[in-house]
C-alpha positions in Angstrom: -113.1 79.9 -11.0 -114.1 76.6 -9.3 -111.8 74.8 -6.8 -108.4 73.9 -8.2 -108.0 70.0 -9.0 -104.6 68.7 -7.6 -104.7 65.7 -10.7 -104.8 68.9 -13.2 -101.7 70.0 -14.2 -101.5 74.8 -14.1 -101.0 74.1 -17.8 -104.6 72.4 -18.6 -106.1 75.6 -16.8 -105.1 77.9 -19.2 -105.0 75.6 -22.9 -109.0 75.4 -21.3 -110.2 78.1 -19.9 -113.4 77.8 -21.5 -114.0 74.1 -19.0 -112.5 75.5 -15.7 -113.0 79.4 -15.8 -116.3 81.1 -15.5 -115.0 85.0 -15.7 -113.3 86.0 -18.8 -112.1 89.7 -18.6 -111.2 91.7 -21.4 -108.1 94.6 -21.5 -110.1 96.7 -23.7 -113.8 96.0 -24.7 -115.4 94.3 -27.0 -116.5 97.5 -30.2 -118.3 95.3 -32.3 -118.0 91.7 -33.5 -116.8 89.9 -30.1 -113.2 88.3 -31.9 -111.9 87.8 -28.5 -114.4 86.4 -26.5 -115.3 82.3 -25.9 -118.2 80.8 -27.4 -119.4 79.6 -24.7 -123.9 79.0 -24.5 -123.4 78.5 -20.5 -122.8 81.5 -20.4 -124.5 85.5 -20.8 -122.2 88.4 -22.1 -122.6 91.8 -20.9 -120.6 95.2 -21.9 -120.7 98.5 -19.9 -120.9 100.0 -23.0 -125.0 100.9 -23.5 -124.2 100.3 -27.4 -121.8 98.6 -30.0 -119.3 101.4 -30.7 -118.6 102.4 -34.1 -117.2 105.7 -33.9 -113.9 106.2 -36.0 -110.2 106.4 -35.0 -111.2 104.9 -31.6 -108.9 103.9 -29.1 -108.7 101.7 -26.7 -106.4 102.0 -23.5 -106.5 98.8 -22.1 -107.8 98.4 -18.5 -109.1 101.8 -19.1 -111.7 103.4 -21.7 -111.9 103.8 -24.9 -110.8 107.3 -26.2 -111.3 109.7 -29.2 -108.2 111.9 -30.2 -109.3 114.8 -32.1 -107.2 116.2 -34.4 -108.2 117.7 -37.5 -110.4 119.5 -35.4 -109.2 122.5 -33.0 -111.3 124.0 -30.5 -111.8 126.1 -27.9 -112.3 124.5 -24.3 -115.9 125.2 -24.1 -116.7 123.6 -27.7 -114.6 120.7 -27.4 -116.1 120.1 -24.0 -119.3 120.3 -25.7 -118.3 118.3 -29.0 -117.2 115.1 -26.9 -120.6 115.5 -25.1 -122.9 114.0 -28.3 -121.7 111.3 -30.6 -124.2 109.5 -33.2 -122.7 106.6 -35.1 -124.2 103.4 -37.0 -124.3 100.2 -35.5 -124.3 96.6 -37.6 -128.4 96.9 -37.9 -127.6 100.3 -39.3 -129.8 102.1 -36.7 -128.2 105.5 -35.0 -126.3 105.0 -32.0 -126.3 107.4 -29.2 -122.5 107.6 -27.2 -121.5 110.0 -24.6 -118.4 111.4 -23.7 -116.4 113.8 -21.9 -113.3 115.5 -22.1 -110.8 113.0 -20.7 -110.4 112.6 -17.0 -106.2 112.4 -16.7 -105.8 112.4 -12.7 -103.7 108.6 -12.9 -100.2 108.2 -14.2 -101.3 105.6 -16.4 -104.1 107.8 -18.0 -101.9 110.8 -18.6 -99.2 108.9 -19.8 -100.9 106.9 -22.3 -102.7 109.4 -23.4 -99.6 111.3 -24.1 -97.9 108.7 -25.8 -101.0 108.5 -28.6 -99.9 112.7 -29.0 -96.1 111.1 -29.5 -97.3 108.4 -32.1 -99.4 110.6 -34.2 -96.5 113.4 -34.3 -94.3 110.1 -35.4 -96.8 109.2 -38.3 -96.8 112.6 -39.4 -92.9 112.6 -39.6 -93.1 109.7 -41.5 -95.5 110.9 -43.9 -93.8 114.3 -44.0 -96.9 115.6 -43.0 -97.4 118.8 -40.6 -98.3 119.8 -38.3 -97.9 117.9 -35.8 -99.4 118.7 -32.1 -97.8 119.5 -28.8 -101.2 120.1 -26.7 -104.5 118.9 -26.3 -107.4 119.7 -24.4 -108.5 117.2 -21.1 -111.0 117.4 -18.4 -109.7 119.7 -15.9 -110.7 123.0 -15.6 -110.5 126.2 -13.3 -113.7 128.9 -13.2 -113.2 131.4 -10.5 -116.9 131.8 -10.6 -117.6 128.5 -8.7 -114.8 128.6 -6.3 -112.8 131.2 -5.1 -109.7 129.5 -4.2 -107.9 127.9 -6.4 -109.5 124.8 -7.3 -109.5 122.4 -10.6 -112.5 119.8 -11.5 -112.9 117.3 -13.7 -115.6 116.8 -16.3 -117.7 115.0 -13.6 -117.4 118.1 -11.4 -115.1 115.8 -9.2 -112.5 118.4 -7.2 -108.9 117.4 -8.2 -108.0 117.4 -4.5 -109.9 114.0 -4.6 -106.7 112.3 -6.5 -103.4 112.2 -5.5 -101.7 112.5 -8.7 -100.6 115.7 -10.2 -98.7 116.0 -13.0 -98.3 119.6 -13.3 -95.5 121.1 -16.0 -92.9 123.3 -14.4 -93.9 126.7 -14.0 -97.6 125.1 -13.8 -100.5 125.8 -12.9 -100.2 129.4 -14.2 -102.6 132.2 -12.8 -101.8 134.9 -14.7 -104.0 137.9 -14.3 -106.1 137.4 -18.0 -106.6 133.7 -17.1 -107.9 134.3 -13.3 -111.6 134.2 -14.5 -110.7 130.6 -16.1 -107.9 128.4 -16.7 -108.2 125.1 -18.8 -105.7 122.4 -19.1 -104.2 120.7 -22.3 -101.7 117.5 -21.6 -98.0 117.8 -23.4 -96.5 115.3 -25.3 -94.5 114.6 -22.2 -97.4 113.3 -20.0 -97.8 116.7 -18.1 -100.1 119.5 -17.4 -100.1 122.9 -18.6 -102.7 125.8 -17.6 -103.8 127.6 -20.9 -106.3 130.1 -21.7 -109.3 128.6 -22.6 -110.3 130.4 -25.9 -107.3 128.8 -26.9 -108.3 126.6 -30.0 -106.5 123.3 -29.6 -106.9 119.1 -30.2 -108.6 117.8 -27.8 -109.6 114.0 -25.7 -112.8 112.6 -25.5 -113.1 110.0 -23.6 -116.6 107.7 -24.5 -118.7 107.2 -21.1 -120.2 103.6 -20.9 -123.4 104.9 -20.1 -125.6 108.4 -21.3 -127.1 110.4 -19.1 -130.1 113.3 -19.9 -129.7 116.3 -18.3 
């Protein structure tokens, strides 16, 4: 934003912003069509996002990712891990898409919270529609494996050591390391916002979360 001009009144700032801002941030990104953003020609519009996104029942958390809630679909940890790894969608020239994903990272407040609340809504739609059943767990990216660590130690999907974050939001009675999960323990979030240790041939819903960027392995 360039200087601020004492003869402008706060008030002309924002009914403009296209003639006195040149940063225009977005709460959630732009999927496809660009509704929200200012024609503007002196400007160049980027995304983080590699490609338009078309994949259905997307959401978007704003100020944080966009997000793909799975549930017709129950896995196990391994396959839903694997599932939100690969998505191929059409874009508006009709060409395939690539989009990579993860299961969700939930080590904030807001992220395990808002993530939690999408569980709440679609339980509430399904009430409504007297539909069933509704779900009470769903997979995200944290994971134990005894194998890699002997200590007790959970990572994310971006092999990231929860010890890095500060925010736990374990259920009580949680973690559990009982003796048939001490090879692995996974972790589904409640409709409540917290964490709770299950066994990881479990087959539940699960979070993907859609990285902005793929990488090859």
């Amino acid at each position: 934003m360039d200087d601020i001009n004492p003869k402008i009144s706060r008030d002309d700032y924002w009914e403009q912003p296209q003639l006195y801002f040149n940063c225009h941030i977005l709460q959630c990104p732009e999927t496809l069509k660009s509704k929200s953003l200012i024609n503007d020609s002196l400007f160049d519009y980027y995304s983080l996002y590699e490609m338009p996104i078309a994949i259905p029942n997307q959401v978007c958390i704003p100020q944080i990712g966009i997000f793909i809630f799975h549930t017709t679909t129950t896995e196990t940890f391994q396959n839903a891990s694997k599932h939100c790894q690969h998505y191929m969608s059409k874009d508006d020239t009709n060409y395939q898409s690539h989009h990579c994903g993860n299961l969700a990272h939930i080590a904030s407040v807001k992220r395990s919270t808002a993530l939690a609340n999408i569980i709440k809504e679609y339980n509430e739609q399904q009430t409504q529609l007297n539909l069933k059943p509704k779900i009470y767990l769903a997979y995200v990216g944290l994971v134990y494996n005894r194998t890699r660590s002997q200590r007790f130690q959970m990572f994310n999907m971006d092999d990231e050591s929860l010890e890095c974050y500060n925010y736990r939001a374990w259920e009580p009675g949680n973690p559990i390391m009982k003796a048939e999960l001490r090879n692995s323990s996974c972790v589904a979030l409640t409709t409540h916002g917290t964490w709770r240790t299950v066994d990881c041939r479990r087959k539940l819903s699960f979070f993907c979360e859609i990285l902005t960027e793929c990488f090859d392995n």
